[in-house]
Residue, then its C-alpha position, 0 to 999 in steps of 0.5 A: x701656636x704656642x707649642x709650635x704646631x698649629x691649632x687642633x680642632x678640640x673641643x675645649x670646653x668638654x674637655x676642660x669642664x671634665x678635667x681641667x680645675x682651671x686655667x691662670x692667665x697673664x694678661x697686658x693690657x688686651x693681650x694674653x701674654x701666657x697661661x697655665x692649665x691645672x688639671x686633677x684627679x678629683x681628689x688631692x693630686x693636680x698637675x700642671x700643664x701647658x705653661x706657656x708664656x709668650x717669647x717676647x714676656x719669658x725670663x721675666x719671672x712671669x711663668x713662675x708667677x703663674x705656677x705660683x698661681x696655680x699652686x695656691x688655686x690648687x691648694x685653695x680646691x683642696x688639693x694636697x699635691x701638684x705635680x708637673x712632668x716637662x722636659x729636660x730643659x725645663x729643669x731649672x725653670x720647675x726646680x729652681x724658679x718654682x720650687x718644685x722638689x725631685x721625686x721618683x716618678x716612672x713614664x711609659x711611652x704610648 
């Protein structure tokens, strides 16, 4: 419950092995304590999603850490692009601990 809803009956393993170029983890000792999943197009844009750490782990650099990660995991795939979409509040969290860069971008909902 990660993002605060309960767990969906998904088959991962189909879904990651047709999108995902893969997932960083953190872990202490046994227990996962967060992770992110880098998707991509495949070609040179990837994108982060679901970047989760646990509540008791957070403000301790370890979200960035895994975005860190994920970029040069991206990088290393041969990607040229890592994007990420988030919420308002994320801002200084991408923006500032990340050091993602502001563009233009444009959003439907569906």
């Amino acid at each position: 419950m990660g993002f605060g809803h309960p767990v969906a009956q998904t088959d991962w393993r189909t879904r990651l092995e047709r999108h995902s170029l893969g997932w960083v983890c953190a872990w202490e000792e046994d227990s996962l304590i967060g992770f992110v999943n880098v998707v991509w197009d495949g070609g040179a844009h990837a994108f982060i999603l679901d970047t989760v750490v646990a509540q008791h782990h957070r403000a301790q650099g370890v979200g960035a850490a895994l975005v860190a990660a994920a970029a040069r995991e991206a990088r290393a795939a041969k990607c040229e692009w890592l994007h990420v979409d988030f919420e308002e509040h994320l801002r200084p969290f991408y923006f500032g601990a990340c050091g993602f860069k502001e563009t233009a971008a444009g959003l439907i909902a569906l």
